[in-house]
MARDREN-22649 format. One record per residue (C-alpha): x, y, z. Coordinates in steps of 0.25 Angstrom, whole numbers, padded with zeros to 4 digits, always signed. Example, Ala and Ser with C-alpha at 12.3 -4.5 7.8 and 13.67 -1.06 7.14 Angstrom:
+0049-0018+0031/+0055-0004+0029/
END
This chain:
+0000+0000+0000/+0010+0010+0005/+0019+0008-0009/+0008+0008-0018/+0005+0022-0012/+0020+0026-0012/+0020+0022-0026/+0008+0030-0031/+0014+0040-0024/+0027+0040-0032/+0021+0040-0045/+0011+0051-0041/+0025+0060-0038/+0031+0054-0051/+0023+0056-0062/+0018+0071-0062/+0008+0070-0070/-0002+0062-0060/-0005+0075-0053/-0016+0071-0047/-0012+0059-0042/-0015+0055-0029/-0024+0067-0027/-0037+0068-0024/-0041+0082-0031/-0046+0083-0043/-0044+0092-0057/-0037+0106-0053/-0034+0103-0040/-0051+0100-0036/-0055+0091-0026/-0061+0078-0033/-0077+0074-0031/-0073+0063-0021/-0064+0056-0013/-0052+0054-0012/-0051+0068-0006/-0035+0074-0002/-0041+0083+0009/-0056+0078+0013/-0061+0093+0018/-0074+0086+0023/-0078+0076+0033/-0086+0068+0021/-0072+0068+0013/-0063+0059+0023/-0076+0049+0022/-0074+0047+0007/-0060+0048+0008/-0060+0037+0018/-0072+0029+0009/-0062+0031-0004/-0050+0028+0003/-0057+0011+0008/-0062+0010-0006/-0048+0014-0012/-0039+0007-0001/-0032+0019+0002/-0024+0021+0015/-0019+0033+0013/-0032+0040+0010/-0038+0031+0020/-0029+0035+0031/-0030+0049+0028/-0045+0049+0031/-0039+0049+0047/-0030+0056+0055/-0023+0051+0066/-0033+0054+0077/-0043+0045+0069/-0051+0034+0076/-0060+0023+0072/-0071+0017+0081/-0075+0002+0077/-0090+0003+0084/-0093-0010+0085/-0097-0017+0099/-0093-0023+0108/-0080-0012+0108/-0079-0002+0098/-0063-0001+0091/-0056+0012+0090/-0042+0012+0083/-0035+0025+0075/-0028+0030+0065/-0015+0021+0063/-0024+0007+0065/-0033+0014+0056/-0022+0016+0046/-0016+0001+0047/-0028-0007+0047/-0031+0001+0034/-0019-0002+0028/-0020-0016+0031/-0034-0017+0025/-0032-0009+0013/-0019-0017+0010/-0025-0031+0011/-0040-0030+0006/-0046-0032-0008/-0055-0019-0009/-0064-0010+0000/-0077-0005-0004/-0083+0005+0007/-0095+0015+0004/-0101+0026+0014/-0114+0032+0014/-0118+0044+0021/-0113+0058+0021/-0117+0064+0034/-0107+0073+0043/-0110+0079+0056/-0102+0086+0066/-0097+0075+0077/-0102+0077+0091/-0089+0070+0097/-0080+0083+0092/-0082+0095+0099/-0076+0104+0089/-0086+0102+0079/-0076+0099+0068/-0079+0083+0068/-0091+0077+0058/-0096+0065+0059/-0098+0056+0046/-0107+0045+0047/-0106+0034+0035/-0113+0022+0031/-0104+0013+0024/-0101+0001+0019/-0089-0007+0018/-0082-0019+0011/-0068-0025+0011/-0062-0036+0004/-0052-0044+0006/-0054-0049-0008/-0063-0049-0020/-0074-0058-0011/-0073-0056+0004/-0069-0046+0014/-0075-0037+0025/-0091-0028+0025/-0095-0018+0035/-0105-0007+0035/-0110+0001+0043/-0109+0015+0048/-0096+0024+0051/-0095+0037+0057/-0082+0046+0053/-0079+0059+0062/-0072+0066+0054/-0064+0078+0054/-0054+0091+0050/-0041+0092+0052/-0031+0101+0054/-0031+0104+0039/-0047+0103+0037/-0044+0089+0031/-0056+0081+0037/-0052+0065+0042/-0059+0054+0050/-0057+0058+0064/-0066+0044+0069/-0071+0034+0064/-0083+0026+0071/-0088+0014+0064/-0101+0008+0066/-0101-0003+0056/-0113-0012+0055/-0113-0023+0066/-0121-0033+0056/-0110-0032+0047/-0099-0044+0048/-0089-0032+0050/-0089-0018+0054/-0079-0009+0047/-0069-0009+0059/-0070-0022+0059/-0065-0022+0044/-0055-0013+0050/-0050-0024+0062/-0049-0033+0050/-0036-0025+0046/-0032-0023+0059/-0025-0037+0064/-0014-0034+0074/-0013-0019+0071/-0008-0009+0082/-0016+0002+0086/-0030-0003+0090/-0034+0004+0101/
END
């Protein structure tokens, strides 16, 4: 993974005349109609780019949908899991390393200020989604469900998942943590 983007990245400094490789705007410098966005301005723009970056198996992209005060809550019963960003970033690159394909499709498009920030500069995005990973062409992992993202700025008005709380259907075989834990092995940083 890490060479094929090393390499890409090479032949993007290379060869001048793949100017707009690796970016994300469009003709004269415009922002494109859709993800992946460079600088996500809005709370709706870190969903997509986190929605594009499954569907694409991108890390990098992925990754940068957090910074390193993320959290995400597995609520499922008995005990509800909570791990950061480094675990975050390691069972994802196992995953997207070793998995055939990802399909993964939100609905909804609500934001609204979260109640649990006290500055006000926090929203709360509420998806329906669904999600499928294979391990091959024929078997692999479902879960659906809801998740809710609080999402916000930071210092450069660039918006990122602050937490994650997933509340994945409990008549499912799996919840999405539990797709998640399914990369994880003996990883350190569980908390």
């Amino acid at each position: 993974m890490q060479f094929r983007t090393a390499t890409i990245l090479l032949l993007c400094a290379l060869v001048p005349s793949f100017t707009s490789c690796g970016s994300s705007t469009g003709p004269e410098g415009q922002e494109p109609d859709g993800p992946p966005w460079e600088y996500p301005d809005s709370a709706y723009k870190v969903i997509e780019n986190l929605e594009y970056a499954y569907e694409t198996m991108d890390l990098e992209l992925y990754m940068s949908c957090f910074r390193y005060d993320f959290e995400f809550t597995g609520c499922v019963q008995p005990e509800p899991t909570t791990w950061g960003y480094v675990t975050e970033g390691l069972v994802h690159d196992c995953m997207f390393d070793i998995v055939y394909d990802v399909d993964l499709a939100f609905e909804g498009s609500g934001e609204s200020p979260w109640s649990g920030d006290s500055t006000g500069e926090s929203l709360e995005l509420e998806r329906i989604f669904d999600l499928n990973v294979y391990m091959d062409e024929y078997s692999g992992f479902r879960a659906s469900g809801q998740e809710i993202f609080i999402c916000r700025p930071d210092g450069d008005g660039t918006w990122y998942v602050w937490k994650w709380f997933d509340y994945s259907d409990t008549k499912e075989r799996m919840t999405w943590c539990g797709i998640k834990q399914q990369f994880m092995g003996d990883r350190p940083g569980v908390r």
